[in-house]
C-alpha positions, 0 to 999 in steps of 0.5 A: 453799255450792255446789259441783261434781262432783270437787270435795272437801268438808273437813268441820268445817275438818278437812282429815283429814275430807276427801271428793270430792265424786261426785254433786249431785242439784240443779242450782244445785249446792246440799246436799245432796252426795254424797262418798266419803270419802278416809279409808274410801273410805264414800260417804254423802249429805252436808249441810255443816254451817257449819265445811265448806268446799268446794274447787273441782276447777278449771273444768268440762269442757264434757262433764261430767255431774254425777251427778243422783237420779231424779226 
């Protein structure tokens, strides 16, 4: 699974469970992510589990900074 900033993450193959995807910390695009869920707007550090799936914003902009952890 791999996945991009705005990017959304439906949880469990529930699309209720749905969150945007605002941060990536690796740069292959790789778990973990993190997303602030539509529901509660709760942003958490999220590892998918094999149900999720990820749906892609559509293409990146050339400017787009994905949002990266200290090293």
């Amino acid at each position: 699974m791999y996945a991009h900033v705005g990017d959304r993450l439906i949880a469990e193959g529930d699309a209720a469970r749905a969150g945007l995807i605002i941060g990536v910390p690796h740069e292959d695009g790789s778990p973990p992510y993190i997303v602030k869920w539509l529901s509660d707007g709760h942003i958490a550090m999220v590892w998918p589990g094999d149900f999720a799936r990820v749906v892609p914003s559509g293409p990146p902009s050339p400017d787009s900074q994905p949002l990266t952890t200290g090293a």
